[in-house]
C-alpha positions as CSV (number, residue, x, y, z in Angstrom):
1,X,0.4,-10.8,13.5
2,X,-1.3,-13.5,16.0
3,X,-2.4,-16.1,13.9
4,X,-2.7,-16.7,9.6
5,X,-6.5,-16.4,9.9
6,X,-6.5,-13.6,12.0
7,X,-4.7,-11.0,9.7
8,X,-6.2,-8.2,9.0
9,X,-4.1,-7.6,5.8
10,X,-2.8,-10.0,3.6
11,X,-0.6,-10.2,0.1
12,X,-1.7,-11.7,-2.8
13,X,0.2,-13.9,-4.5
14,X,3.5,-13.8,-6.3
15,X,2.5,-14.2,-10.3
16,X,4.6,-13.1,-13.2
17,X,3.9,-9.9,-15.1
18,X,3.0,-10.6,-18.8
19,X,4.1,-7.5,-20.2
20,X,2.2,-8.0,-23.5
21,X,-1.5,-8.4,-21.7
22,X,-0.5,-6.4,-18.1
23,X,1.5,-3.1,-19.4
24,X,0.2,-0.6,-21.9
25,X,3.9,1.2,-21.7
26,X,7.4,0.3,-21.8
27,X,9.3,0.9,-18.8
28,X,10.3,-1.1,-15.9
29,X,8.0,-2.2,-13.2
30,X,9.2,-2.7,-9.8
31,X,7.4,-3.7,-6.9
32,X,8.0,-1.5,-3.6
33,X,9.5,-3.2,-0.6
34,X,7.0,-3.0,2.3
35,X,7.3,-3.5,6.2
36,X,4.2,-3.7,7.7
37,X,3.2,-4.0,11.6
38,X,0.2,-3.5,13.4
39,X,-1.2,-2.4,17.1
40,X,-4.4,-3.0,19.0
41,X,-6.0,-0.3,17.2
42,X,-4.7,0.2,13.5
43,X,-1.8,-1.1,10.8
44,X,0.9,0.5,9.2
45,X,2.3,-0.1,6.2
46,X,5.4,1.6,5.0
47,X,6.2,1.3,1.4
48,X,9.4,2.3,-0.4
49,X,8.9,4.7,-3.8
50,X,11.6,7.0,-4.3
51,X,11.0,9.6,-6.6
52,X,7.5,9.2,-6.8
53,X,5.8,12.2,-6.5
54,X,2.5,12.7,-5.1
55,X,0.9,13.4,-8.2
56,X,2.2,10.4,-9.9
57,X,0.5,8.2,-6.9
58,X,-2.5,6.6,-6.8
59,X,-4.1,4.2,-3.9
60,X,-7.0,2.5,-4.9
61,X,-9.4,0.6,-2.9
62,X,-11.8,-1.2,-4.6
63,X,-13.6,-4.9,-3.4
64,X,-11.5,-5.4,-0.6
65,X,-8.3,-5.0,-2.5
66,X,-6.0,-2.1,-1.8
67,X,-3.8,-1.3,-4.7
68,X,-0.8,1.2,-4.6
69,X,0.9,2.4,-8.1
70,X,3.2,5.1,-8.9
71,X,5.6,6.5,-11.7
72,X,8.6,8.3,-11.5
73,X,9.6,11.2,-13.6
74,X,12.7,10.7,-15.3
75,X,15.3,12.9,-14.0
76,X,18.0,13.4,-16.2
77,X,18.4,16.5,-17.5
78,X,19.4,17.3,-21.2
79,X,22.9,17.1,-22.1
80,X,24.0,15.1,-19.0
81,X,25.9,12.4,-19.5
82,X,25.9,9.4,-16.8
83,X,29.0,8.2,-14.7
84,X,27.2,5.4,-12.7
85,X,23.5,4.9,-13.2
86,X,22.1,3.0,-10.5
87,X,19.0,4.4,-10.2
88,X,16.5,3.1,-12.6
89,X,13.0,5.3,-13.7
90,X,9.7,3.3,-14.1
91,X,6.4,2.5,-12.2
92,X,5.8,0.5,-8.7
93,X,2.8,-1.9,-8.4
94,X,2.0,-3.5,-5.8
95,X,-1.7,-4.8,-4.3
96,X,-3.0,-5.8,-0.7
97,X,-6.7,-7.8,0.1
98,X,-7.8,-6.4,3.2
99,X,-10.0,-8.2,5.7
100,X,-13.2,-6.9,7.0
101,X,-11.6,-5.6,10.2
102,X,-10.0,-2.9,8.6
103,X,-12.2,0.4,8.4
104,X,-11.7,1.3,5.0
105,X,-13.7,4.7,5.3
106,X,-10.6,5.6,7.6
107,X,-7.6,5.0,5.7
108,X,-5.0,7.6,5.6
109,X,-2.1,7.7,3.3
110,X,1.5,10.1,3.9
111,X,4.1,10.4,0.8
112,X,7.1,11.3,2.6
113,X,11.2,11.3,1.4
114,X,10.1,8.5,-0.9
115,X,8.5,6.4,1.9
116,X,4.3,6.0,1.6
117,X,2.8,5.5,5.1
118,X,-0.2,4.0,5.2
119,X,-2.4,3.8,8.3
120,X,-5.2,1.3,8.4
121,X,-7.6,1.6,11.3
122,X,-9.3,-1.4,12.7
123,X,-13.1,-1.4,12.8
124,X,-13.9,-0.9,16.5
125,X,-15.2,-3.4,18.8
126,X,-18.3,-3.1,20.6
127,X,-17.1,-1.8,23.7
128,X,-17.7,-4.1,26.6
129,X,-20.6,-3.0,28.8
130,X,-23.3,-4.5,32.0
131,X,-26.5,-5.4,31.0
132,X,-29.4,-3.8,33.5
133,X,-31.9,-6.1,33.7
134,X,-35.2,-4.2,34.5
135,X,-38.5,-5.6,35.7
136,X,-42.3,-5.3,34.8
């Protein structure tokens, strides 16, 4: 992105979680790694959820703030017993403040193998033009 005033999206600080105040249920809370990169026309943010299902996602867009969360189902089935256990079950949080050159009526979200894509058109630009200058 050009320059730190100029972004279109930006993240919000880094603060703890207070688990007493913050989460109504016990489970772990991760936050999604992002990339994000932009064109003349739009941004994209890609955003890393496995085994969140579309059901279990919600993008919320409220006062300029766009906020993704999601659960996963646990997957073990009954009566399995675990070897390695690297992968971990809980919810993703994460929040974005947009600026006011992102057109928020246009935002279009893909869940796909685990990845969320998230396009964010820019507002467009009045479209430069010539003046006729009449008389009378």
């Amino acid at each position: 992105m050009n320059s730190r005033e100029n972004q279109e999206l930006t993240v919000r600080d880094k603060a703890a979680l207070n688990r007493s105040t913050e989460q109504t249920m016990a489970g772990a809370v991760f936050t999604p790694d992002v990339d994000i990169f932009e064109t003349d026309r739009e941004i994209t943010l890609l955003a890393d959820i496995p085994g969140v299902k579309p059901e279990n996602l919600s993008i919320d867009l409220r006062d300029d703030v766009l906020t993704i969360s999601g659960e996963t189902d646990n997957f073990r089935s009954a009566g399995q017993v675990d070897i390695i256990a690297e992968y971990e079950s809980g919810k993703y949080y994460r929040q974005f403040t947009l600026s006011e050159m992102i057109d928020q009526a246009k935002i279009d979200a893909k869940l796909n193998d685990g990845v969320l894509r998230l396009t964010l058109p820019k507002v467009a630009k009045a479209a430069p033009r010539r003046i006729t200058v009449k008389t009378g």
